[in-house]
Each structure stands twice: as structure tokens, then as C-alpha cells.
mmCIF file as gemmi writes it, N, C-alpha and C atoms, coordinates in Angstrom:
data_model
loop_
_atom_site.group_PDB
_atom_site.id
_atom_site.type_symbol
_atom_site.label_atom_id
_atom_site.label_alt_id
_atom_site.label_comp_id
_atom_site.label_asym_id
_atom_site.label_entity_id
_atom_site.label_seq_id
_atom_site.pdbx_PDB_ins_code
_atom_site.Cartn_x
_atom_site.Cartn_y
_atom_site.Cartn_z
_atom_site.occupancy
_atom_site.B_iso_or_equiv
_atom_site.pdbx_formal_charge
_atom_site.auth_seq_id
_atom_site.auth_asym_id
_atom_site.pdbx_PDB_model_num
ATOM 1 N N . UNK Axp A 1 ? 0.84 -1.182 0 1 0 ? 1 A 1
ATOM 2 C CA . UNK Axp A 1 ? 0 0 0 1 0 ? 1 A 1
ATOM 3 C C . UNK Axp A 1 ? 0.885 1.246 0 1 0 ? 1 A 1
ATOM 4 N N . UNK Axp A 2 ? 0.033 2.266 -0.528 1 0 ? 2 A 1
ATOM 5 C CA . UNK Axp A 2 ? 0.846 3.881 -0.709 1 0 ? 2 A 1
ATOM 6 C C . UNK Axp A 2 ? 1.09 4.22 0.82 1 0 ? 2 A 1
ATOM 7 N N . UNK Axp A 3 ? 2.335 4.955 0.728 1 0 ? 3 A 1
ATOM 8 C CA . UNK Axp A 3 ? 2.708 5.967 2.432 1 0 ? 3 A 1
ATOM 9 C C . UNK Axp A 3 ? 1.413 6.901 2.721 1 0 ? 3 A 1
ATOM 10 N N . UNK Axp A 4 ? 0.405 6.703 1.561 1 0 ? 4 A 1
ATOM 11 C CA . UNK Axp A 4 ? -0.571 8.113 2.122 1 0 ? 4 A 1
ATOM 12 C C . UNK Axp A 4 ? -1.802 7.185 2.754 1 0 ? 4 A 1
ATOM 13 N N . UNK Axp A 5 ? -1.867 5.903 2.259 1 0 ? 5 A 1
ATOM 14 C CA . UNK Axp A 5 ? -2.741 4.608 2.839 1 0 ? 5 A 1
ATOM 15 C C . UNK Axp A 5 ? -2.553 4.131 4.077 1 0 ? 5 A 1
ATOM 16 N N . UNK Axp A 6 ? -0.824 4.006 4.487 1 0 ? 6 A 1
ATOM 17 C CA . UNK Axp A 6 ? -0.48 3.339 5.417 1 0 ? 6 A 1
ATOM 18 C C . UNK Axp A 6 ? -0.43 4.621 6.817 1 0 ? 6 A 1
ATOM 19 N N . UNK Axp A 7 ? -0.616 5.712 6.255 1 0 ? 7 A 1
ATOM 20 C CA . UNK Axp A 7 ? -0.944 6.636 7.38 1 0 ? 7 A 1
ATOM 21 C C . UNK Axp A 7 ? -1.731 7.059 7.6 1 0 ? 7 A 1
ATOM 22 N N . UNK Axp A 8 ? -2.955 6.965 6.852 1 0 ? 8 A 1
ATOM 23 C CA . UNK Axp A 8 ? -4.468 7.012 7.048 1 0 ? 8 A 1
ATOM 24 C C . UNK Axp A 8 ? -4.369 5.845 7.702 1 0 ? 8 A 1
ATOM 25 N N . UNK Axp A 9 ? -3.938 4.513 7.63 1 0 ? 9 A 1
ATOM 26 C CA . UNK Axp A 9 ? -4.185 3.569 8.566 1 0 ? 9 A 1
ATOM 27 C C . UNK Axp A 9 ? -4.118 3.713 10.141 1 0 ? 9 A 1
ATOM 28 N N . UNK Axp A 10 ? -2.466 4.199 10.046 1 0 ? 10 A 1
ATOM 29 C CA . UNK Axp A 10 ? -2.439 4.447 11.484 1 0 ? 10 A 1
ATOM 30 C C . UNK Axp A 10 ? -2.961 5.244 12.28 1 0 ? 10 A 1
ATOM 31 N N . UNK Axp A 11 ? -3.285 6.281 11.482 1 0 ? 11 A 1
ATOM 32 C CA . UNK Axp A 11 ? -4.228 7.55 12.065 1 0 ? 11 A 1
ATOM 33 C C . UNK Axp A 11 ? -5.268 7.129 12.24 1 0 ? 11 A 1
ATOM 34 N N . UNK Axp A 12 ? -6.318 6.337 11.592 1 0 ? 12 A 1
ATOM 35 C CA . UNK Axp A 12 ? -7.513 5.734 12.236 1 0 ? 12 A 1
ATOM 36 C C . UNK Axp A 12 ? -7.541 4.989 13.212 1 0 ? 12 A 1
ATOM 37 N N . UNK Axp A 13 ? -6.245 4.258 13.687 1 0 ? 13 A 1
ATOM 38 C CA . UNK Axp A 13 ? -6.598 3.115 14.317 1 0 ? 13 A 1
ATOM 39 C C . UNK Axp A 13 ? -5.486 3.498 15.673 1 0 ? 13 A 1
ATOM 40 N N . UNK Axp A 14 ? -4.904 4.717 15.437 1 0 ? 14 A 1
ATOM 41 C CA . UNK Axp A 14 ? -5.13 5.551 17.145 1 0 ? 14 A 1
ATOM 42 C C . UNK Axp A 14 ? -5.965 6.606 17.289 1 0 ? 14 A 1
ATOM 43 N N . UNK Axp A 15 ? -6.918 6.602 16.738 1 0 ? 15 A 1
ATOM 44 C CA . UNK Axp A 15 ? -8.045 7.45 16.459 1 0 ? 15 A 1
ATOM 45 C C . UNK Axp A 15 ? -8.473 8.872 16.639 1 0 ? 15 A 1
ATOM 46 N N . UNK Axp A 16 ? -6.92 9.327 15.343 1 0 ? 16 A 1
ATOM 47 C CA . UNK Axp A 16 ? -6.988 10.895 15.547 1 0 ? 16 A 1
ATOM 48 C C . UNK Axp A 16 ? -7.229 11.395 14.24 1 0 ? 16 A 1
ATOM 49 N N . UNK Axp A 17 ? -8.082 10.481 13.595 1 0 ? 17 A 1
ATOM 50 C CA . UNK Axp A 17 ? -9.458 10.702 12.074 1 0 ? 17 A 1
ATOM 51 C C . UNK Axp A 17 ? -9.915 9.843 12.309 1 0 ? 17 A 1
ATOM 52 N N . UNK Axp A 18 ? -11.134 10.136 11.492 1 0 ? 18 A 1
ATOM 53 C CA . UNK Axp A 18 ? -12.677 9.242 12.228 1 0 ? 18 A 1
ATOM 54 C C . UNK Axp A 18 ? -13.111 8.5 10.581 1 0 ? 18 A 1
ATOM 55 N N . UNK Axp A 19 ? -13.758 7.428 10.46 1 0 ? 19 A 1
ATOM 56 C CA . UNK Axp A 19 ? -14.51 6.927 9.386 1 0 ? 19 A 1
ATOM 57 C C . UNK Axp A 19 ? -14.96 8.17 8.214 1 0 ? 19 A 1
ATOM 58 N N . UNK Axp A 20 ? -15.509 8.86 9.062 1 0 ? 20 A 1
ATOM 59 C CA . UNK Axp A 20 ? -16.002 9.901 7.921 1 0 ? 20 A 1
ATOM 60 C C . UNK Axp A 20 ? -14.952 10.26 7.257 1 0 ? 20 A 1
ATOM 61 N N . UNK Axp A 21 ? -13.882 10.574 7.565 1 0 ? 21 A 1
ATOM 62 C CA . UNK Axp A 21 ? -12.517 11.277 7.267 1 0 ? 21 A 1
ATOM 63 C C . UNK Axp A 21 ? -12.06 10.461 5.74 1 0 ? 21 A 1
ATOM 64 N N . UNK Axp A 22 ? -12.146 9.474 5.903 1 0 ? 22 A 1
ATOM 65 C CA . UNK Axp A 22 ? -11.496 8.477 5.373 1 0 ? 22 A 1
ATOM 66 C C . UNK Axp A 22 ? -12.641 7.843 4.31 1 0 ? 22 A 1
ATOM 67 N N . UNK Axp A 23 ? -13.786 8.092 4.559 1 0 ? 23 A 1
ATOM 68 C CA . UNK Axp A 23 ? -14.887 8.134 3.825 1 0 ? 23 A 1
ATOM 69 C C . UNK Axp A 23 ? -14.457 9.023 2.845 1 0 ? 23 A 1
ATOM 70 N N . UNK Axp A 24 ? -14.967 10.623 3.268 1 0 ? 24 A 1
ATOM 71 C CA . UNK Axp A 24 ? -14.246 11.536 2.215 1 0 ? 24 A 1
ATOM 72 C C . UNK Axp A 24 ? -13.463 11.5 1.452 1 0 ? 24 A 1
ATOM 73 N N . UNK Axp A 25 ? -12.269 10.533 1.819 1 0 ? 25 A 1
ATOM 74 C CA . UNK Axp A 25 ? -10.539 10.323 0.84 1 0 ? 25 A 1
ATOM 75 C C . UNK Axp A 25 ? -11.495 9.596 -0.193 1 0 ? 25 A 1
ATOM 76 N N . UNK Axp A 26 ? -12.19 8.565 0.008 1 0 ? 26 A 1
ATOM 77 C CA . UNK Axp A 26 ? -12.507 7.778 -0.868 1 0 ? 26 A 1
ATOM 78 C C . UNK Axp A 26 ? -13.699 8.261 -1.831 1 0 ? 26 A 1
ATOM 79 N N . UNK Axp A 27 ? -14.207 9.332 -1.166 1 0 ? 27 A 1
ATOM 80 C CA . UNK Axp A 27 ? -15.385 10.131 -2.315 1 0 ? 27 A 1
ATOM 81 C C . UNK Axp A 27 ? -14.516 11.19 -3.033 1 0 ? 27 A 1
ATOM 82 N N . UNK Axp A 28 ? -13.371 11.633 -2.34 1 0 ? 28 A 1
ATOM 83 C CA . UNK Axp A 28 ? -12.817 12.296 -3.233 1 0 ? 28 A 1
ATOM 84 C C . UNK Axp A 28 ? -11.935 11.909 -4.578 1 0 ? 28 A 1
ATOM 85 N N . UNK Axp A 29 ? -12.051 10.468 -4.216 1 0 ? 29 A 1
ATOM 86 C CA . UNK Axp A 29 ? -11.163 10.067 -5.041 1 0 ? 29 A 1
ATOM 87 C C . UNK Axp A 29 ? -9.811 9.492 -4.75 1 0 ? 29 A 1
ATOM 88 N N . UNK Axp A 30 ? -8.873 10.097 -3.858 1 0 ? 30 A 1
ATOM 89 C CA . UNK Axp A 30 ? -7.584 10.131 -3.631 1 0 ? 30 A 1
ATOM 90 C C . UNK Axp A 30 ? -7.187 8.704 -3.001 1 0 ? 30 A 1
ATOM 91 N N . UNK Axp A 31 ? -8.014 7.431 -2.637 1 0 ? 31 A 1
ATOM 92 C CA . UNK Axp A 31 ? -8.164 6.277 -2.192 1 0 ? 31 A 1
ATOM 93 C C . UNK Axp A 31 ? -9.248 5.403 -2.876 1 0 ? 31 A 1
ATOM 94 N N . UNK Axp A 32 ? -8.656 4.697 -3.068 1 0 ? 32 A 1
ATOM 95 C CA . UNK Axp A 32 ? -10.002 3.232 -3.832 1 0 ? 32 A 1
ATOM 96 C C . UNK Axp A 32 ? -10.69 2.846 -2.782 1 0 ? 32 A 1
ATOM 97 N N . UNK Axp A 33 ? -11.7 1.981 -3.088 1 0 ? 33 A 1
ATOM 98 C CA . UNK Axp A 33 ? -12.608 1.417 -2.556 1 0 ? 33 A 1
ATOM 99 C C . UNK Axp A 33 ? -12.08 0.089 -1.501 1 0 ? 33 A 1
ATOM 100 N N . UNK Axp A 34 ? -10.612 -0.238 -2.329 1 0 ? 34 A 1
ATOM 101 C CA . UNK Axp A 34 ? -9.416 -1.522 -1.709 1 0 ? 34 A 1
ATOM 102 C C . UNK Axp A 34 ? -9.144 -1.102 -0.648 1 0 ? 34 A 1
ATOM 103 N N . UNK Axp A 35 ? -8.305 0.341 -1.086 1 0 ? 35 A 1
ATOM 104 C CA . UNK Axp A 35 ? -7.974 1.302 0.375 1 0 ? 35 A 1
ATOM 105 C C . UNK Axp A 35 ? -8.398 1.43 1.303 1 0 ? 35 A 1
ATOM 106 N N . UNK Axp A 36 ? -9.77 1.942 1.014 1 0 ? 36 A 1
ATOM 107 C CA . UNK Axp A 36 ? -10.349 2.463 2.273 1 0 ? 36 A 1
ATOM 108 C C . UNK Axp A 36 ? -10.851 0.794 3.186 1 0 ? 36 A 1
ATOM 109 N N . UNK Axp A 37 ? -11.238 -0.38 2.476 1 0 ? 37 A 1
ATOM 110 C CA . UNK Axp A 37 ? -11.795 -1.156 3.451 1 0 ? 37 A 1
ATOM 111 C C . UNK Axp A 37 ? -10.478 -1.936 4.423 1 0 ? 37 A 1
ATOM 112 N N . UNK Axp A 38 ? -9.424 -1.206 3.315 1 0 ? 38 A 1
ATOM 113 C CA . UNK Axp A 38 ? -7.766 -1.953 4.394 1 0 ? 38 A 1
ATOM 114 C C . UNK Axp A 38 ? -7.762 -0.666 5.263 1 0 ? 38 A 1
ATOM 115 N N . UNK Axp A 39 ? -7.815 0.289 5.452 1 0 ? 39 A 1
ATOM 116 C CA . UNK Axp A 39 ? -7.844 1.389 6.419 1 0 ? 39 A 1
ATOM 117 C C . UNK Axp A 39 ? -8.647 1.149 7.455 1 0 ? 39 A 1
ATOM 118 N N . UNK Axp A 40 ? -10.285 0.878 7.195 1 0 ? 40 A 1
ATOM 119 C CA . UNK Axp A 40 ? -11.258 0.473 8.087 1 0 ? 40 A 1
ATOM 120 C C . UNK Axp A 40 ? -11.278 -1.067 8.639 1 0 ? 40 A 1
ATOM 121 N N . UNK Axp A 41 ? -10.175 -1.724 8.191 1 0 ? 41 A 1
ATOM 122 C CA . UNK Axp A 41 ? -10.25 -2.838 8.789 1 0 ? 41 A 1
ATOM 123 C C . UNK Axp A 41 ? -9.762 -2.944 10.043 1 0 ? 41 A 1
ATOM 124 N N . UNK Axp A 42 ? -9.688 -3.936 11.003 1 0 ? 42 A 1
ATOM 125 C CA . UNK Axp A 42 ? -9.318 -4.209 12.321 1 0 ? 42 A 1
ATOM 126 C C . UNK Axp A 42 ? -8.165 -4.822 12.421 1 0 ? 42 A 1
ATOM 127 N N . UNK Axp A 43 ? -7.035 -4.656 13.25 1 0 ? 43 A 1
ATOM 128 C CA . UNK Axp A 43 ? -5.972 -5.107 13.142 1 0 ? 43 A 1
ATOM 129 C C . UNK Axp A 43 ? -6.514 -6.486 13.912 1 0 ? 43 A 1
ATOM 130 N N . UNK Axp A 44 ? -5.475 -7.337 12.907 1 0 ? 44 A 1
ATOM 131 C CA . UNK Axp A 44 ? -5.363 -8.89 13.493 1 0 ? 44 A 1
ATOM 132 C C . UNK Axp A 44 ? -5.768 -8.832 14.99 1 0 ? 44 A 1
ATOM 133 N N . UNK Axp A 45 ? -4.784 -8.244 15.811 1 0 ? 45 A 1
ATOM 134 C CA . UNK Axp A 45 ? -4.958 -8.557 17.279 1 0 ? 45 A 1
ATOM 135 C C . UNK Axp A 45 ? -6.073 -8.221 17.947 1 0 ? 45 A 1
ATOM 136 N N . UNK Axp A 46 ? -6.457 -7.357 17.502 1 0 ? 46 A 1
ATOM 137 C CA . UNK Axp A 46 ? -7.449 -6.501 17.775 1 0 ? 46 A 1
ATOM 138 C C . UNK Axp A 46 ? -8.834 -7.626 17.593 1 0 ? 46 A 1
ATOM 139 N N . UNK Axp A 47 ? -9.094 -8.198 16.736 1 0 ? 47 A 1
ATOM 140 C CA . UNK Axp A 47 ? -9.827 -8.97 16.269 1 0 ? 47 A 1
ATOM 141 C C . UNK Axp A 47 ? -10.052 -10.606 17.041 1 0 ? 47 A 1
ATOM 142 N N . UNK Axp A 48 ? -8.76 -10.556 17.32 1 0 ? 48 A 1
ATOM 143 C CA . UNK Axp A 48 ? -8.673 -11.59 18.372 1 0 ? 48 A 1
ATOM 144 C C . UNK Axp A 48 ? -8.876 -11.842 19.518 1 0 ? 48 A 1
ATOM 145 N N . UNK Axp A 49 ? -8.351 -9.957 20.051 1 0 ? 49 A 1
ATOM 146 C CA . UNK Axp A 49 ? -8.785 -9.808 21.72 1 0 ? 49 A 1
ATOM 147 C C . UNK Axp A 49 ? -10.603 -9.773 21.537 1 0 ? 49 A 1
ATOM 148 N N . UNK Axp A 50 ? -11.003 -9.463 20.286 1 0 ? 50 A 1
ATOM 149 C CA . UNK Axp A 50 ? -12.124 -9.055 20.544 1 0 ? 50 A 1
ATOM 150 C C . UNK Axp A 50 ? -13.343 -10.915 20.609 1 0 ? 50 A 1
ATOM 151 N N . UNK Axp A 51 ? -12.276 -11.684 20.086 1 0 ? 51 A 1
ATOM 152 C CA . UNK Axp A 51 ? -12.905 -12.901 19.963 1 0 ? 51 A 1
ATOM 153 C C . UNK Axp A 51 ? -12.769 -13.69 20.947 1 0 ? 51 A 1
ATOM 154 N N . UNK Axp A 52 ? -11.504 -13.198 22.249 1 0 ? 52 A 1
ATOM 155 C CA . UNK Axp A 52 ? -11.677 -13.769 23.485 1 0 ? 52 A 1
ATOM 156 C C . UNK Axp A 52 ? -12.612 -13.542 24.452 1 0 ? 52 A 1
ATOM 157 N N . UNK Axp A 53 ? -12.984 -12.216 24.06 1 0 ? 53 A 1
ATOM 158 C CA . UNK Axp A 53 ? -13.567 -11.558 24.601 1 0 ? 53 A 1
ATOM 159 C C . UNK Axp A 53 ? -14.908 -12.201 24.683 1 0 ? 53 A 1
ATOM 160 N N . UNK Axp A 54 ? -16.067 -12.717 23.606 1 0 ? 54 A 1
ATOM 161 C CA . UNK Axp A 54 ? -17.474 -13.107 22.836 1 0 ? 54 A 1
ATOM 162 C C . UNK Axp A 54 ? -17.093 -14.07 23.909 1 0 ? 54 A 1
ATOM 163 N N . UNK Axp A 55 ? -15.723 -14.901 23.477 1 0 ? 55 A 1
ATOM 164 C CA . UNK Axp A 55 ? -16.027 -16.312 24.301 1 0 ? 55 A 1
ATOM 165 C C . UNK Axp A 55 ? -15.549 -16.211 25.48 1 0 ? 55 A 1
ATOM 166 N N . UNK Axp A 56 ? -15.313 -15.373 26.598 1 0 ? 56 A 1
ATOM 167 C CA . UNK Axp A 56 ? -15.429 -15.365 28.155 1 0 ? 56 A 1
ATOM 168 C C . UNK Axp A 56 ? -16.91 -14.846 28.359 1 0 ? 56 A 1
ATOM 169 N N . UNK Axp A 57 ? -17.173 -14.082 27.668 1 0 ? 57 A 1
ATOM 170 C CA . UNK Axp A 57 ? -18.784 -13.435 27.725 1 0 ? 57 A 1
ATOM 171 C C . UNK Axp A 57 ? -19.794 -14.803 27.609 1 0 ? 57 A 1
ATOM 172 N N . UNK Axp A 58 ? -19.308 -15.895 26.949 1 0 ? 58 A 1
ATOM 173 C CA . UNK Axp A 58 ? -20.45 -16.576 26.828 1 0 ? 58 A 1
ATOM 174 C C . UNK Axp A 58 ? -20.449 -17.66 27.633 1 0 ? 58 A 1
ATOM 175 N N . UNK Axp A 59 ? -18.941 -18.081 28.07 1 0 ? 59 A 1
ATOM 176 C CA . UNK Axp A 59 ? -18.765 -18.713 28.997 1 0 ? 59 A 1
ATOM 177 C C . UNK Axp A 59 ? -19.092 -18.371 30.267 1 0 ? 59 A 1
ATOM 178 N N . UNK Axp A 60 ? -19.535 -17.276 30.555 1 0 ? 60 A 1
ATOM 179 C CA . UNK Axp A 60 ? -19.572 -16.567 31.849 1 0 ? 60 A 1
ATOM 180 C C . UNK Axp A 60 ? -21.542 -17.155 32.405 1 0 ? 60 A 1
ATOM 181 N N . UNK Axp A 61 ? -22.237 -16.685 30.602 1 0 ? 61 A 1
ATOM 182 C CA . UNK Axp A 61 ? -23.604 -16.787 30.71 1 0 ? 61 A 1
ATOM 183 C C . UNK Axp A 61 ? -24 -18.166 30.67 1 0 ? 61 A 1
ATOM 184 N N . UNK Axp A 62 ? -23.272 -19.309 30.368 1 0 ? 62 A 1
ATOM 185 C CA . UNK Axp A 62 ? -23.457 -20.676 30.107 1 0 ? 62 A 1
ATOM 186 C C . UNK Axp A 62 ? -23.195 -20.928 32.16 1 0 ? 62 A 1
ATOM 187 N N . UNK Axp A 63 ? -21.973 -20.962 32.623 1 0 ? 63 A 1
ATOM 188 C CA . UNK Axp A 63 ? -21.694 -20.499 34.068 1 0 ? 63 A 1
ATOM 189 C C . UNK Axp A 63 ? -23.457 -20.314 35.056 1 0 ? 63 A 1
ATOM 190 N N . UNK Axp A 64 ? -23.558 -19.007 34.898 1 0 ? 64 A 1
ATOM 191 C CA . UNK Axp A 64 ? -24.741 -18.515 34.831 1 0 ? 64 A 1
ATOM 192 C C . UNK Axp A 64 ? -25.685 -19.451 35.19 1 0 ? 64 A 1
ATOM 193 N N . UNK Axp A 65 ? -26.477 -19.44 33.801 1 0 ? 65 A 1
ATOM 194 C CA . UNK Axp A 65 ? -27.52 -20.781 33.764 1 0 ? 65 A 1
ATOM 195 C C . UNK Axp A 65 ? -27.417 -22.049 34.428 1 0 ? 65 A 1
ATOM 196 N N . UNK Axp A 66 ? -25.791 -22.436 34.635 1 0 ? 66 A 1
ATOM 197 C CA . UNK Axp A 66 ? -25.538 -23.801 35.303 1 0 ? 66 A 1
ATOM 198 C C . UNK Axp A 66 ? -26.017 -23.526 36.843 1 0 ? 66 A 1
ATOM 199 N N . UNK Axp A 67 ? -25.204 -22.352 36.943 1 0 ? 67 A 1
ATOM 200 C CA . UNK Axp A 67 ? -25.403 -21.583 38.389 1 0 ? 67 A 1
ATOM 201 C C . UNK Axp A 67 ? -27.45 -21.895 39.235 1 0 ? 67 A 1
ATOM 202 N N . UNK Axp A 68 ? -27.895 -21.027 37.995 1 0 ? 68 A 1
ATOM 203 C CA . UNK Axp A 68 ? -29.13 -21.087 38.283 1 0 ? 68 A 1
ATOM 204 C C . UNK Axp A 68 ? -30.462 -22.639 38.388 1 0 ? 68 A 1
ATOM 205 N N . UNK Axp A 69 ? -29.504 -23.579 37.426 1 0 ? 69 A 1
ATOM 206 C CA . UNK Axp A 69 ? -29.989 -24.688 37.744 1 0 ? 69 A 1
ATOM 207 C C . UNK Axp A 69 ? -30.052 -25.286 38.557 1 0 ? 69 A 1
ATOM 208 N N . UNK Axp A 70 ? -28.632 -25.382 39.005 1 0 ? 70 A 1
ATOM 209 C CA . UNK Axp A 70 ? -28.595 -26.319 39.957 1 0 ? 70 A 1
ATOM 210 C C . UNK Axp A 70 ? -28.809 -25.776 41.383 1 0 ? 70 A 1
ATOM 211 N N . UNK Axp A 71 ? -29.188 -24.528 41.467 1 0 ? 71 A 1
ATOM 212 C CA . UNK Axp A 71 ? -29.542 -23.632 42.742 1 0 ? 71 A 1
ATOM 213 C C . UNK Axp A 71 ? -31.474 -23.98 43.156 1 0 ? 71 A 1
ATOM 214 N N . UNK Axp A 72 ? -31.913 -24.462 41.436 1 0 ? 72 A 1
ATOM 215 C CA . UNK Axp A 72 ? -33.764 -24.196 41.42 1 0 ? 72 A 1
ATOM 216 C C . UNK Axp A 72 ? -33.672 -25.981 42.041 1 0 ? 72 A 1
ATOM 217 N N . UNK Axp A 73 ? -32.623 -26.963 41.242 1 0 ? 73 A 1
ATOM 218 C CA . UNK Axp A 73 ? -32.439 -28.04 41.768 1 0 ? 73 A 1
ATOM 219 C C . UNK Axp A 73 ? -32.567 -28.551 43.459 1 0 ? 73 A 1
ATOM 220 N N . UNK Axp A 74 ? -31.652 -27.348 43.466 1 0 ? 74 A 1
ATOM 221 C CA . UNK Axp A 74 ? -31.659 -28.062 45.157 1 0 ? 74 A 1
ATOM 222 C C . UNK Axp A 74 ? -32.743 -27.459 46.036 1 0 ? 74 A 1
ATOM 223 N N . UNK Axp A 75 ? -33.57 -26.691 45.498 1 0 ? 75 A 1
ATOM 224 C CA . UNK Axp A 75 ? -34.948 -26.156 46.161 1 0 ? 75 A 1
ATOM 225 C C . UNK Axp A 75 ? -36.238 -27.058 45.641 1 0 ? 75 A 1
ATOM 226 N N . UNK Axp A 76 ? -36.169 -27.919 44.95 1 0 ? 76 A 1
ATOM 227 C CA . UNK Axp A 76 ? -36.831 -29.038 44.885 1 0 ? 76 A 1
ATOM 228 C C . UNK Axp A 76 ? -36.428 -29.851 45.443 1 0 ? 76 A 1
């Protein structure tokens, strides 16, 4: 990618330009349609913390429900 891509990257993704910003590059022209969805994309890690994340969240609510079963269990 161009030095003007790879710093719209980083600038979005410590978030000192916003989507719209980068929207604009791409209505103006000065970025493709390739560009902009590698700009708006999520870094690898990022994507990953965010997928540990779904699965402690769901493990927590599965937990939960076990919790609540076996609590209605022992009141029968």
C-alpha cells in the first residue's frame, strides 16, 4: 500500500481521524474502494482480543444458567 494509505491507517486506528474522514478520501477520489476497506479494517490482534472476549462473555452466561440450575435443583 501507498505511504498516504499506510498513514491514514495508522491515524484511524489511534483514532486521531474518524470513518467519515477516510470516507471523504474515498469520495474524493484520492483512495479506492481496496484502500479504504484496508484502512477500516481491524488489526489482526485486535480482532482476536475481541474474539476472546465473545467467548469469556459466553462462557460466563453458560456459568450462569448452570449456576441457576442447579440452585432451582436443590430447592426441589
Amino acid at each position: 500500500m501507498s505511504t498516504l494509505v499506510e498513514s491514514l491507517k495508522r491515524l484511524y486506528e489511534s483514532g486521531r481521524i474518524t470513518e467519515e474522514i477516510v470516507m471523504g478520501r474515498l469520495k474524493k477520489g484520492t483512495i479506492t474502494q481496496e484502500e479504504c476497506d484496508y484502512i477500516l479494517s481491524k488489526p489482526k490482534v485486535e480482532e482476536a482480543e475481541e474474539d476472546e472476549t465473545v467467548v469469556a462473555e459466553e462462557a460466563e452466561v453458560v456459568e450462569e444458567k448452570t449456576n441457576t440450575e442447579e440452585n432451582e435443583n436443590k430447592e426441589d
